[in-house]
DOROSE-922498 format. One record per residue (C-alpha): residue in three letters; residue number from 0; chain; x, y, z. Coordinates in steps of 0.5 Angstrom, whole numbers. Layout:
! DOROSE-922498
+-----+-----+-------+-------+-------+-------+
! res !   n ! chain !    xx !    yy !    zz !
+-----+-----+-------+-------+-------+-------+
! ala ! NUM !     A !     X !     Y !     Z !
...
+-----+-----+-------+-------+-------+-------+
END
This chain:
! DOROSE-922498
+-----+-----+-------+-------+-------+-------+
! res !   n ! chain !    xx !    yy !    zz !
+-----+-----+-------+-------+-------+-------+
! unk !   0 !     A !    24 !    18 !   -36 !
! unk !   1 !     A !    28 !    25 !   -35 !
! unk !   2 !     A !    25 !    30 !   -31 !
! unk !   3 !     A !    30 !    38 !   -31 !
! unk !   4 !     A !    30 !    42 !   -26 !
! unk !   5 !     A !    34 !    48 !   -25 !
! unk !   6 !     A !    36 !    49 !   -18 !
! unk !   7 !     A !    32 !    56 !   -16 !
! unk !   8 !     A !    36 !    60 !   -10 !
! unk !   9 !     A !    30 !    60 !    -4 !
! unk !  10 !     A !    32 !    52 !    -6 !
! unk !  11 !     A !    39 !    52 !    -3 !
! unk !  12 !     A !    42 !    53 !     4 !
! unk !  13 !     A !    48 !    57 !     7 !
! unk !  14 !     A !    53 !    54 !     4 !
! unk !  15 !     A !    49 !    56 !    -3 !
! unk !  16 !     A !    48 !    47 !    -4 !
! unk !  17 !     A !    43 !    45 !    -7 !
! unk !  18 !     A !    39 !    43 !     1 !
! unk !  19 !     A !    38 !    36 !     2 !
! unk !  20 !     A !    31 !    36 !     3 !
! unk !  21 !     A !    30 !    38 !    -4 !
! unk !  22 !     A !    32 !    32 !    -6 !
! unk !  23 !     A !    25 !    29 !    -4 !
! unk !  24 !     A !    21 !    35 !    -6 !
! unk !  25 !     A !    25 !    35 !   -13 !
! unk !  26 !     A !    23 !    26 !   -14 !
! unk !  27 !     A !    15 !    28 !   -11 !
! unk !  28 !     A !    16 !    32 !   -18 !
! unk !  29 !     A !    19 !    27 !   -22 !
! unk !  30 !     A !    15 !    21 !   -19 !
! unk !  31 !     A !     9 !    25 !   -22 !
! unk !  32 !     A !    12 !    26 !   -29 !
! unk !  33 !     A !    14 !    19 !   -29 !
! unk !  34 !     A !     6 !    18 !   -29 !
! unk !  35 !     A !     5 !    24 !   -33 !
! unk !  36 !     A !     9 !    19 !   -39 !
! unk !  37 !     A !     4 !    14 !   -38 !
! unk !  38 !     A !    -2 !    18 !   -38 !
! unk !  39 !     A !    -4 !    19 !   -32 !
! unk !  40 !     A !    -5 !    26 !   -29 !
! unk !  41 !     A !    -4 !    26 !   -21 !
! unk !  42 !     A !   -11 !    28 !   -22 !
! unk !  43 !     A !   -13 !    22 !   -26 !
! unk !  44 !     A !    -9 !    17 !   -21 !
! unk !  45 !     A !   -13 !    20 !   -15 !
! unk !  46 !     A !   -20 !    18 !   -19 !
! unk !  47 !     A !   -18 !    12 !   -20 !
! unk !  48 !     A !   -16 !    10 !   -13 !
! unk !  49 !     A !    -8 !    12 !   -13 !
! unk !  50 !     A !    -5 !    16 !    -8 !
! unk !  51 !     A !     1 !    14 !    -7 !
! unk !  52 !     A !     5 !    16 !     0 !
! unk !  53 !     A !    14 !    15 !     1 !
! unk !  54 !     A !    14 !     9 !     6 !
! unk !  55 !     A !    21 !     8 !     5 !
! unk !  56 !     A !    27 !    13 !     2 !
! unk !  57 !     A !    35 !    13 !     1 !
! unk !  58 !     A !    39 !    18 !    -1 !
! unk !  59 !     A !    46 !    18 !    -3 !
! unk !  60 !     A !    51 !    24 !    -4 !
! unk !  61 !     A !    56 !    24 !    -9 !
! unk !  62 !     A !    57 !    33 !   -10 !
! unk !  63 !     A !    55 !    39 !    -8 !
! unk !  64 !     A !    49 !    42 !   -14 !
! unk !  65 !     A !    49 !    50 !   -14 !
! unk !  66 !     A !    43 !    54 !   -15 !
! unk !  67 !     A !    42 !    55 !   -23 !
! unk !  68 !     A !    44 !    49 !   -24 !
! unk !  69 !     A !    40 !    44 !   -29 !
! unk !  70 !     A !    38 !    37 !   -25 !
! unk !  71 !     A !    37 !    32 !   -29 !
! unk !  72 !     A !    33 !    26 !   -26 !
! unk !  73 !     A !    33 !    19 !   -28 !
! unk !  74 !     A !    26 !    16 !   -26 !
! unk !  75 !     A !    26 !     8 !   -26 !
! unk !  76 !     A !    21 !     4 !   -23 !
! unk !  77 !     A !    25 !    -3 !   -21 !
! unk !  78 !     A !    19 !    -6 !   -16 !
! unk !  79 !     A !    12 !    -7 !   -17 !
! unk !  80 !     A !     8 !   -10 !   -12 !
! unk !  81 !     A !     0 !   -10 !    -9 !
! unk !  82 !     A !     0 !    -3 !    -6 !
! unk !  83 !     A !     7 !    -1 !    -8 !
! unk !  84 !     A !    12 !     1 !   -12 !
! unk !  85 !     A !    20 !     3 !   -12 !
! unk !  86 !     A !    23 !     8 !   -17 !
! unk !  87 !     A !    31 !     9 !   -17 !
! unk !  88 !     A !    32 !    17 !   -19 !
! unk !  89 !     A !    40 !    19 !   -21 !
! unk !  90 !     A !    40 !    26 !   -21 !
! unk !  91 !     A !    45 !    30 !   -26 !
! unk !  92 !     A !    49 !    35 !   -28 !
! unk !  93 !     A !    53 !    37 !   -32 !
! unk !  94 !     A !    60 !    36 !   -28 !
! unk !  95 !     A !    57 !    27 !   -27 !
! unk !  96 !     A !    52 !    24 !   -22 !
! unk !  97 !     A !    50 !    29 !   -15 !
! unk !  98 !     A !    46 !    24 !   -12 !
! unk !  99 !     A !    43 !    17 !   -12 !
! unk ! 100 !     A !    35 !    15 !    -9 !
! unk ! 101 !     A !    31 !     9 !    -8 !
! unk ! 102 !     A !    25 !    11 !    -6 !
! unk ! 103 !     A !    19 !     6 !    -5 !
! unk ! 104 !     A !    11 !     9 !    -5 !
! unk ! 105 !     A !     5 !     5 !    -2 !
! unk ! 106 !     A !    -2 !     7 !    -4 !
! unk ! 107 !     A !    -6 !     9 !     1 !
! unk ! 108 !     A !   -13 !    10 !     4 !
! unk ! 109 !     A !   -12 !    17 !     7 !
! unk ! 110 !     A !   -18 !    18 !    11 !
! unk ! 111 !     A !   -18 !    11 !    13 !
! unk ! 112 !     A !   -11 !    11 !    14 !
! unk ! 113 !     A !    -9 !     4 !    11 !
! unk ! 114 !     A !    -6 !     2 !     4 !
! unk ! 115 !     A !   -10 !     0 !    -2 !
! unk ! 116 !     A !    -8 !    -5 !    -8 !
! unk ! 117 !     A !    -6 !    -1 !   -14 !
! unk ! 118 !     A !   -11 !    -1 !   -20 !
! unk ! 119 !     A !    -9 !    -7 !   -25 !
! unk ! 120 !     A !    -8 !    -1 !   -31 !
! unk ! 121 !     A !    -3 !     2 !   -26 !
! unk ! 122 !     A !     0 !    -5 !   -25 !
! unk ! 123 !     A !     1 !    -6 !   -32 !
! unk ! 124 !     A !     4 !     1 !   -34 !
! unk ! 125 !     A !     9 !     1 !   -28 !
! unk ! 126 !     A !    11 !    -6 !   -31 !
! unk ! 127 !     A !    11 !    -5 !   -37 !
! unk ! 128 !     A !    16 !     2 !   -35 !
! unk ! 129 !     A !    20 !    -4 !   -31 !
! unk ! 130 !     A !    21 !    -9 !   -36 !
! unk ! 131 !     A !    23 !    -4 !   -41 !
! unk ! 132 !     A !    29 !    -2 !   -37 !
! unk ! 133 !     A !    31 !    -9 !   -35 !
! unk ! 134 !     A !    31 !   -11 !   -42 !
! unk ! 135 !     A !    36 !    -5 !   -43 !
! unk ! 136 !     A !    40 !    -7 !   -38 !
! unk ! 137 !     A !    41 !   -13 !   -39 !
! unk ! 138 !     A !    44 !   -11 !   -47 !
! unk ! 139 !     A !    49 !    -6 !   -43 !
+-----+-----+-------+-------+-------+-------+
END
């Protein structure tokens, strides 16, 4: 799944880059959408006992984006286990790659503070993302 964001001017810092921060609000986003793609609003995650937390994230850098520039972010879902999952975002833009993240979520509990196993439909769509990707890997 792609997700476009145009880089607004409050989103960049001093140096008029695109601020490193917001490479983790941008992905919050994408990862949304992703499950928009599926069906599923955040609202509809929520009722069916989805709230998925960052646990772990890794971003890397490879050019400056400025502001009014169109990022396009590349989601994939490359893990899936009981609570978690891990997506890979590539952000883009007309001059090549600007950054790469692997970002993992767990769900969680909030008011009890601990994770939650995914519900099985969840599981099944977030495999079913997984599989197509690594099937189309696999052909390149």
């Amino acid at each position: 799944m792609i997700h476009e964001h145009r880089v607004r001017y409050h989103e960049t810092d001093a140096q008029g880059f695109l601020f490193n921060s917001r490479y983790l609000e941008i992905a919050d986003v994408a990862m949304t959408e992703l499950f928009r793609s599926l069906g599923w609003t955040y609202a509809d995650l929520n009722a069916a006992g989805v709230d998925p937390s960052v646990v772990t994230a890794n971003l890397v850098f490879s050019r400056p984006v400025r502001f009014d520039q169109v990022l396009k972010v590349r989601v994939t879902c490359t893990r899936v286990g009981r609570s978690s999952f891990t997506l890979d975002l590539s952000y883009s833009t007309e001059s090549g790659v600007a950054a790469a993240a692997e970002i993992t979520y767990v769900n969680v509990d909030a008011a009890a503070a601990r994770s939650l196993p995914l519900p099985s439909g969840v599981v099944d769509q977030l495999n079913s993302v997984r599989i197509l990707h690594n099937e189309a890997s696999d052909v390149l």
